[in-house]
N, C-alpha and C positions, 0 to 999 in steps of 0.2 A: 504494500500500500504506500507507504514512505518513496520507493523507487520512481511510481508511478505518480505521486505529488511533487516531487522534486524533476521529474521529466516535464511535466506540466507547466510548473511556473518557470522550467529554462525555453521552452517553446515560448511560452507567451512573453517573456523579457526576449528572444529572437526576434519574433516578430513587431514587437511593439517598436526596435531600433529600427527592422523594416521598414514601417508605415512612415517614422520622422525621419526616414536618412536624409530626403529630398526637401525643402525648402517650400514653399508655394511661387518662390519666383521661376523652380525649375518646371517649366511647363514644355514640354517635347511638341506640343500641338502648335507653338509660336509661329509664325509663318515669316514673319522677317526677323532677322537674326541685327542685333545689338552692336556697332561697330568696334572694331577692334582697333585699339590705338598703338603705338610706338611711340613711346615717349625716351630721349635722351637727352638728360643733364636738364630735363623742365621743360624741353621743345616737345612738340607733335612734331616728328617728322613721317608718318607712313597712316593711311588708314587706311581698313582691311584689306593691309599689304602696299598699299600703292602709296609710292614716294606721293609728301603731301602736296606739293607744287602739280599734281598730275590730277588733269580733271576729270570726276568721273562722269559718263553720258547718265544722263538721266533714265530712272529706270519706270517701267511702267505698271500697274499693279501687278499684271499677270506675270509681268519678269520676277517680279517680287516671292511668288510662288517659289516654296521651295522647289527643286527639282526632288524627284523621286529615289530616295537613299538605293546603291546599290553594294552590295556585299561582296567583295572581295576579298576572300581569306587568304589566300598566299600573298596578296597587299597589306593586309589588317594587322597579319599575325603577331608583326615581330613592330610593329607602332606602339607607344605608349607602352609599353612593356613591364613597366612597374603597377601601372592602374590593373593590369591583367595577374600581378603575379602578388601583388600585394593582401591582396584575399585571403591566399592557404595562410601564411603565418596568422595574420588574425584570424582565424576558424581555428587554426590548430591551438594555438596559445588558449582560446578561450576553451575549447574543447579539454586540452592538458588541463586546465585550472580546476572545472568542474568533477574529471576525473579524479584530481585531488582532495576535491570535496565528500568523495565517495569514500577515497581512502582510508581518509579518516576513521568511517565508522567498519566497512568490511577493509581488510589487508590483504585484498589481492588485485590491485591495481599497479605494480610498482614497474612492468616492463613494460605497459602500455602508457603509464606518461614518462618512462625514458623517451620509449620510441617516439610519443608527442615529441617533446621535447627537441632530440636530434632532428627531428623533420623542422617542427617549428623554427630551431635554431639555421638550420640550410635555408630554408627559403627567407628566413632577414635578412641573410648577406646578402644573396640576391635581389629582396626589395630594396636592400639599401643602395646597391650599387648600380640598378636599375634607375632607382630615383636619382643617380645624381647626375645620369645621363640625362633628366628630365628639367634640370634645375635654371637652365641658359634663358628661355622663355621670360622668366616669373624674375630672371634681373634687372633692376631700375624701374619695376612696377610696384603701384603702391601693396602687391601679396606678398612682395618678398621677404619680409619679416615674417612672415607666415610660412614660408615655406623654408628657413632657416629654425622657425619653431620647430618646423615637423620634422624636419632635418636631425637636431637633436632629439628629439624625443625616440626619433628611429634610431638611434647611437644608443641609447638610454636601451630600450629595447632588446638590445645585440646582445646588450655587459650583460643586462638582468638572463634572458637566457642564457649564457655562460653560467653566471652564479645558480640558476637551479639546476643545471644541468651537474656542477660539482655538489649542490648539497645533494641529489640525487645518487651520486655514486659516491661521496664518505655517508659508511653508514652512523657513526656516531650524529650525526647531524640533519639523517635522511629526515627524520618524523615531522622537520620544520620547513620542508622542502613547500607547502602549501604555503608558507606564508610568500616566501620570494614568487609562489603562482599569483597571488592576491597581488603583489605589488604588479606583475605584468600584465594581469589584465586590466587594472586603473592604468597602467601605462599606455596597452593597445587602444582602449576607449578612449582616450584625450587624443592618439596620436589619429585613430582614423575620423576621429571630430574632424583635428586641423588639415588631415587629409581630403574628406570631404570639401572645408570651405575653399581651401584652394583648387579643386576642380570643377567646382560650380561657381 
């Protein structure tokens, strides 16, 4: 009964971060898109790409019209890269944490949040290192202090997985391994906040 209350209220904390991931300004049904600026040292020099001095022809409503999204996965795959890979470590981190929770009361959980763990801990290096392929955009824009937040906090992230993954393997120390989980998941939650505002 316990198992079955406790899987309950982690679905419904899943999905209730579900329903608020997105904002009300993020609407997909928009039809015209927001200009994009290029700002260097306080100047506009570019908008939506085009040097500013460069006039654009005026467009008509039906130009306006998005065109029709097309999918192309051997294009898509390897773009933004960190947004696509950034996922498993928060799933897995959060997944290792509640596993720990479990720990606690049955004691047979202990190879299943290593293996959390080592999973979780590979795919940080990779979101990290992925992100900082993503970082050149969001310079000399007013997100950039945001994405130097998130920046550490994904550092912050890395260390914390290392530290549970050695209280995980000294046993003298294993039984406190939940708490370094507790501090990673307030870390994954604050870090994919500022993840979110900077991709919306």
């Amino acid at each position: 009964m316990k198992s079955i209350l406790f899987a309950l209220i982690f679905l419904l904390t899943a999905f209730s971060f579900n329903i608020y991931a997105h904002g009300k300004e993020h609407d997909k049904h928009k039809k015209v898109k927001a200009d994009t600026l290029t700002i260097v040292d306080g100047d506009t020099i570019a908008v939506n790409g085009h040097p500013k001095n460069y006039k654009m022809p005026m467009m008509t409503k039906e130009e306006m019209q998005e065109e029709k999204f097309e999918l192309k996965p051997s294009e898509e795959i390897f773009e933004h890269l960190h947004n696509k890979i950034v996922h498993f470590p928060i799933a897995i981190g959060v997944i290792a944490f509640f596993f720990s929770l479990l720990h606690l009361r049955r004691k047979n959980y202990n190879t299943t949040i290593l293996i959390l763990v080592v999973l979780g801990l590979a795919f940080s290096v990779l979101a990290f290192f992925t992100g900082l392929n993503q970082v050149q955009p969001f310079e000399g824009t007013n997100k950039y202090w945001v994405v130097e937040l998130h920046r550490n906090f994904g550092i912050s992230i890395l260390i914390t997985y290392f530290i549970w993954l050695f209280f995980l393997l000294v046993d003298k120390i294993k039984k406190y391994a939940w708490i370094i989980g507790a501090i990673i998941f307030v870390l994954i939650l604050i870090t994919a906040f500022l993840g979110g505002v900077i991709a919306h």
